[in-house]
N, CA and C atoms as a LAMMPS dump frame, in Angstrom:
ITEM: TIMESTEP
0
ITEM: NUMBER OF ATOMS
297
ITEM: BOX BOUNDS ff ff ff
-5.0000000000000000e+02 5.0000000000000000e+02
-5.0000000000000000e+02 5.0000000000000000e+02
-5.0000000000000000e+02 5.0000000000000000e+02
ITEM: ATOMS id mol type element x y z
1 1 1 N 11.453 38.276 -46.692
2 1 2 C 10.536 37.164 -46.618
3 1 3 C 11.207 35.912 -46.054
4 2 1 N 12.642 35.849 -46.41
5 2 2 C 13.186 34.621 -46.015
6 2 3 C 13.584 34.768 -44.926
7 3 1 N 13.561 35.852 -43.484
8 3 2 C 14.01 35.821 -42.417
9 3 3 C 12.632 35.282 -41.858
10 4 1 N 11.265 36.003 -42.258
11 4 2 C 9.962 35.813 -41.848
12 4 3 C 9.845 34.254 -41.832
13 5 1 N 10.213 33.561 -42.932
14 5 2 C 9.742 31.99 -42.976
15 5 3 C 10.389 31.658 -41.711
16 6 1 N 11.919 31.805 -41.81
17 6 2 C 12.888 31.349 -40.508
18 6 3 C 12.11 31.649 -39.214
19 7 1 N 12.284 32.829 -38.838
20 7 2 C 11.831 33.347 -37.844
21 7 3 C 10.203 32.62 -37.337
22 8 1 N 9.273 32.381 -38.306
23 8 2 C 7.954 31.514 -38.211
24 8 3 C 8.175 29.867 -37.907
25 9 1 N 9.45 29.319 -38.548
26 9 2 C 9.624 27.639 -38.451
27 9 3 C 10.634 27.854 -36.719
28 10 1 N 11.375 28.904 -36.525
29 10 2 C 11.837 28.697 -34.933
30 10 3 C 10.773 28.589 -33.87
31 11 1 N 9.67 29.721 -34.145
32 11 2 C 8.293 29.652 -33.081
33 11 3 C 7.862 28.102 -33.276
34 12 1 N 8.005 27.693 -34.447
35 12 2 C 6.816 26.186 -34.482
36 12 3 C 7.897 25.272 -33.819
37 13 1 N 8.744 25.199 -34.152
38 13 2 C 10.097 24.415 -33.356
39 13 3 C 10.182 24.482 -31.336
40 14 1 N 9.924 26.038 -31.846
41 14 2 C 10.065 26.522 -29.994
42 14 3 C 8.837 25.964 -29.324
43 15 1 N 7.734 26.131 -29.404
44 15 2 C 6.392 25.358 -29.268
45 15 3 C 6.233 24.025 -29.271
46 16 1 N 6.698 23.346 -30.418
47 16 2 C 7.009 21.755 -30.139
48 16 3 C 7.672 21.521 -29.194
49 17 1 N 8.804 22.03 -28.723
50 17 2 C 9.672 21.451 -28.093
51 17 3 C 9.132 21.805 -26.081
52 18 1 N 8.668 22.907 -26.524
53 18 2 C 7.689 23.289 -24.998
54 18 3 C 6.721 22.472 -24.606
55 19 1 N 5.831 21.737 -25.687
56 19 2 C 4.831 21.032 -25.965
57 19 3 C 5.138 19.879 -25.249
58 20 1 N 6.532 18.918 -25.644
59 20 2 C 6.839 17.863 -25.198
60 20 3 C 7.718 18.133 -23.712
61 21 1 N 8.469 18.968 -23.982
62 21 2 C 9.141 18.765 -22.697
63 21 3 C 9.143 20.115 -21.543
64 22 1 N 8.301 21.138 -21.847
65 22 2 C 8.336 22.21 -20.9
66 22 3 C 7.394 21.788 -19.648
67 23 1 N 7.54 22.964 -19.201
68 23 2 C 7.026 23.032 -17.862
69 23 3 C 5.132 22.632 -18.308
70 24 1 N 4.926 21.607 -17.522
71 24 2 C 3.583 20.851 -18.082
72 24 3 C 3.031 19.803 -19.646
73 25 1 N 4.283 19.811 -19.614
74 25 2 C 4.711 19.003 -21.378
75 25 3 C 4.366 17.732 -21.308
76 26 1 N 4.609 17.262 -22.257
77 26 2 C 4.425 15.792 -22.135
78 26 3 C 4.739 14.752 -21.068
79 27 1 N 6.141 15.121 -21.13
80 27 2 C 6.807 13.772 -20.361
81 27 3 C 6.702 14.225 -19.056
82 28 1 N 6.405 15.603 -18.373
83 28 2 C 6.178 15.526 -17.206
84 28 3 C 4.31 14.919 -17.12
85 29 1 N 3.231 14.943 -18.293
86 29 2 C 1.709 14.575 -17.976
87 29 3 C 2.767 13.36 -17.609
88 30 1 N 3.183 12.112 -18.405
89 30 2 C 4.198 10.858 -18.004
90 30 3 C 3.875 10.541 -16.478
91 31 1 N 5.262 10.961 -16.396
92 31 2 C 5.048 11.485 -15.152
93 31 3 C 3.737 10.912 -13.959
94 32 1 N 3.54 12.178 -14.597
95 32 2 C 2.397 12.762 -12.985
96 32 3 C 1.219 11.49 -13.108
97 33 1 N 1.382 10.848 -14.52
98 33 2 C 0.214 9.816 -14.535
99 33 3 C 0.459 8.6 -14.251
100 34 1 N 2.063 7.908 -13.818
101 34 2 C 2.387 7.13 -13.424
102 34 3 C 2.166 7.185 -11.71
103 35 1 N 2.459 8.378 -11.061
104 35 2 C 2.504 8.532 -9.976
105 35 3 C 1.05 8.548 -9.669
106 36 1 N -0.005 8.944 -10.379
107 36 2 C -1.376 9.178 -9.709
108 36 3 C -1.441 7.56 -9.46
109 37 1 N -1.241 6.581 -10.74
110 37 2 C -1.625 5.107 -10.679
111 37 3 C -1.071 4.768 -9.866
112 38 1 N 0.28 4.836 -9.152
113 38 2 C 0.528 3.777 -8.599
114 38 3 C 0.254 4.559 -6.857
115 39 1 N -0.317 5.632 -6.919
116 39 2 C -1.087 6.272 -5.671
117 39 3 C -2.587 5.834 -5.322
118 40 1 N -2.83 5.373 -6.79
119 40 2 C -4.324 4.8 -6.78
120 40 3 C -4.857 3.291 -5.983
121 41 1 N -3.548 2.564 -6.841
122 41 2 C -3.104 1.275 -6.122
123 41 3 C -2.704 1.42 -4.741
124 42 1 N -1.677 2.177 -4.078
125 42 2 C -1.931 2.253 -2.38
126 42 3 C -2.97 2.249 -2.032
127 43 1 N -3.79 3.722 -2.537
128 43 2 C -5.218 4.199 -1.821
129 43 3 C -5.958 2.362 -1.947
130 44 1 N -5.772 1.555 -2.86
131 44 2 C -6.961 0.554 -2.873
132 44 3 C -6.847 -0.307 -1.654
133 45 1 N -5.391 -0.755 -1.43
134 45 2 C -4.534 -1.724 -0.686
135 45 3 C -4.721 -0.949 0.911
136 46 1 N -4.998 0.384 0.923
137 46 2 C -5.241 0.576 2.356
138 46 3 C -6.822 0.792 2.896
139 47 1 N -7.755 0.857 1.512
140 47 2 C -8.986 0.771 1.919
141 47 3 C -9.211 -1.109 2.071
142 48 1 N -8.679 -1.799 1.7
143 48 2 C -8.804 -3.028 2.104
144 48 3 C -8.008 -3.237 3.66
145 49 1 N -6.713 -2.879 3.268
146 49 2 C -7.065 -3.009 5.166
147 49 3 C -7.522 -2.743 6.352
148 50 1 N -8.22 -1.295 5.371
149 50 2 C -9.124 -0.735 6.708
150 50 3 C -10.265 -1.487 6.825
151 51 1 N -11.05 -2.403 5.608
152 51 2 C -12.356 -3.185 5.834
153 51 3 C -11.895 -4.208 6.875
154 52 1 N -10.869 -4.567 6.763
155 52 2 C -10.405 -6.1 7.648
156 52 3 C -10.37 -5.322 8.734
157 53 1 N -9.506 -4.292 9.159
158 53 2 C -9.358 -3.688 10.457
159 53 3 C -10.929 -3.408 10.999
160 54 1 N -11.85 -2.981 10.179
161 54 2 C -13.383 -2.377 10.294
162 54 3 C -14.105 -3.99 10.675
163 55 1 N -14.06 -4.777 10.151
164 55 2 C -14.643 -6.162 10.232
165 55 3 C -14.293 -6.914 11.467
166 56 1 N -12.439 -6.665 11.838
167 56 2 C -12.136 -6.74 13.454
168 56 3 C -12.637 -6.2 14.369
169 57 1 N -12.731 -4.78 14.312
170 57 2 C -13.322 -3.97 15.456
171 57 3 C -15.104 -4.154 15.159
172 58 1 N -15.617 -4.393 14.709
173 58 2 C -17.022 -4.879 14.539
174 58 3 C -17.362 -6.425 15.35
175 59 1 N -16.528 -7.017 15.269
176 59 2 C -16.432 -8.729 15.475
177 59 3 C -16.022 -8.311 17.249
178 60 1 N -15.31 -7.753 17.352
179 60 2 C -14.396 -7.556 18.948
180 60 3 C -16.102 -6.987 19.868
181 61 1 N -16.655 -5.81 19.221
182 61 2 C -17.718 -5.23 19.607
183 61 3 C -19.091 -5.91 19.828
184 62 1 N -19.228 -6.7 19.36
185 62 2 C -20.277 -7.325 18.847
186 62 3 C -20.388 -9.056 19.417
187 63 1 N -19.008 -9.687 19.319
188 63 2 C -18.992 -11.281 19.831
189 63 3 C -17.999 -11.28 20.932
190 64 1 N -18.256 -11.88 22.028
191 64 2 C -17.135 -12.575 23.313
192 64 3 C -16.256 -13.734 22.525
193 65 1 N -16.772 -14.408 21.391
194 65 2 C -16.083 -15.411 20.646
195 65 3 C -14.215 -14.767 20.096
196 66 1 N -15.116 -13.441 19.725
197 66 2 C -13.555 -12.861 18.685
198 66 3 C -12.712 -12.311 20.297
199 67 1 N -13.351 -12.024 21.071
200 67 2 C -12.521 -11.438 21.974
201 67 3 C -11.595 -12.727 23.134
202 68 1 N -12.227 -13.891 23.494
203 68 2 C -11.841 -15.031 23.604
204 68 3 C -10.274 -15.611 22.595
205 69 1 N -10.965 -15.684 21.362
206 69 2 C -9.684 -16.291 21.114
207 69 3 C -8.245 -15.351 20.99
208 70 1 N -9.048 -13.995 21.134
209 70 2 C -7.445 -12.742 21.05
210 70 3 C -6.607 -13.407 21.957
211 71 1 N -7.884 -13.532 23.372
212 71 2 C -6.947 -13.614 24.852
213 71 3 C -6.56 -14.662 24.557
214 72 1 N -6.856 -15.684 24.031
215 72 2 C -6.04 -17.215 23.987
216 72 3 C -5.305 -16.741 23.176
217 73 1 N -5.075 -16.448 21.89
218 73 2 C -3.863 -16.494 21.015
219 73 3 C -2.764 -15.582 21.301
220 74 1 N -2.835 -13.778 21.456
221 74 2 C -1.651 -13.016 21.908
222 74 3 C -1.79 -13.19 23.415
223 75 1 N -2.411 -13.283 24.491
224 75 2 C -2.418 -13.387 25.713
225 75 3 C -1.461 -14.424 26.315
226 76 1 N -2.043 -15.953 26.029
227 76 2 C -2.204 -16.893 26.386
228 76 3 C -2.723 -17.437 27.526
229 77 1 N -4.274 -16.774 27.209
230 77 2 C -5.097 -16.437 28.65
231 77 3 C -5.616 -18.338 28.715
232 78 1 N -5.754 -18.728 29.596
233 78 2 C -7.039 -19.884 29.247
234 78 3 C -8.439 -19.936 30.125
235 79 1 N -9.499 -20.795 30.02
236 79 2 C -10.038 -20.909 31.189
237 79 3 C -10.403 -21.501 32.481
238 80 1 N -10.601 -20.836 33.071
239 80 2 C -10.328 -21.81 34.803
240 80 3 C -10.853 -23.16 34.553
241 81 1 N -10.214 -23.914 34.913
242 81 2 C -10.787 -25.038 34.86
243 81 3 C -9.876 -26.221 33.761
244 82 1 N -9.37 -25.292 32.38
245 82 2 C -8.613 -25.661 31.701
246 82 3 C -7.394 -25.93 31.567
247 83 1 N -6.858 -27.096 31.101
248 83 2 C -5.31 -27.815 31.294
249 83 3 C -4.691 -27.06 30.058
250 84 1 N -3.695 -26.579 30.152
251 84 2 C -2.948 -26.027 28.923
252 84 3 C -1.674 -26.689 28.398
253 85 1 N -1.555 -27.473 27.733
254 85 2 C -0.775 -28.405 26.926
255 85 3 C 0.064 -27.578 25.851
256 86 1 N 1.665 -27.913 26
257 86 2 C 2.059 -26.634 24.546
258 86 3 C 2.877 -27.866 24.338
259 87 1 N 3.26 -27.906 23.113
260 87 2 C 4.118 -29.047 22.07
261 87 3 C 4.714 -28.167 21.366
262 88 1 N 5.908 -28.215 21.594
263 88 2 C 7.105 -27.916 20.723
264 88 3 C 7.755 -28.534 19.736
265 89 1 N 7.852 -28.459 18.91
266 89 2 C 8 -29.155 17.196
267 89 3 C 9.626 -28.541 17.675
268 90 1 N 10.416 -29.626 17.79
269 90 2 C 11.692 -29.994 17.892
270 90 3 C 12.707 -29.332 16.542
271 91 1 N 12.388 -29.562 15.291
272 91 2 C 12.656 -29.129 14.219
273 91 3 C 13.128 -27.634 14.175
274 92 1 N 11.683 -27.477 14.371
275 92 2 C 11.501 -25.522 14.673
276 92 3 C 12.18 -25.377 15.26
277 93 1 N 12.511 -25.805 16.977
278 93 2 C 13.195 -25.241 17.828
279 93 3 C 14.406 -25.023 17.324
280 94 1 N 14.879 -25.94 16.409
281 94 2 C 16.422 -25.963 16.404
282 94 3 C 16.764 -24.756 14.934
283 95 1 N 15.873 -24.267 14.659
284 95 2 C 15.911 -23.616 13.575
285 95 3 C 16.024 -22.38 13.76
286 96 1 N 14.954 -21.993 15.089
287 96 2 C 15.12 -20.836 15.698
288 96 3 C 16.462 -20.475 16.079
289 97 1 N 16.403 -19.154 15.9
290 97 2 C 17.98 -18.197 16.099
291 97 3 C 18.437 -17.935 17.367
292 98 1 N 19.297 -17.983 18.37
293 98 2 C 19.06 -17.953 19.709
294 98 3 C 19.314 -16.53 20.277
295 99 1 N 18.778 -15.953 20.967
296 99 2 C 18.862 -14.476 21.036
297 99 3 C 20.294 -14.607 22.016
């Protein structure tokens, strides 16, 4: 009888200890539930930049306004007729790194 008790408290021992740390145990659910959250948080942070990216290409499609100031700002397109004036903030310049 007294090997039976033994032999019955190692299974409940062996089971606990599978419970918490085996293959699908506790600390790996841990784990896998830290990684879903902070996968959740990307997924949110890239469906927001796809609305801004979606709200650009809507605006580009749709208005000569959004497509105007692209060419003025990365271009530095202007229009005929227009004087183009640039001011250099002295400060900055000297701050800048010189290639």
């Amino acid at each position: 009888m007294k090997w039976l008790n033994s032999a019955l408290l190692l299974l409940i021992v062996i089971s606990f200890y599978l419970l918490w740390f085996g293959n699908g145990g506790r600390v790996e659910l841990k784990e896998k539930q830290a990684v879903l959250e902070a996968k959740k948080a990307e997924i949110e942070e890239l469906k927001k930049r796809n609305q801004q990216l979606q709200a650009e290409v809507d605006s580009l499609k749709n208005g000569l306004e959004a497509i105007e100031e692209r060419a003025r700002t990365e271009l530095g397109m202007i229009k005929e007729g227009e004087t183009f004036i640039q001011i250099i903030n002295e400060e900055k310049a000297r701050q800048r790194p010189k290639k």
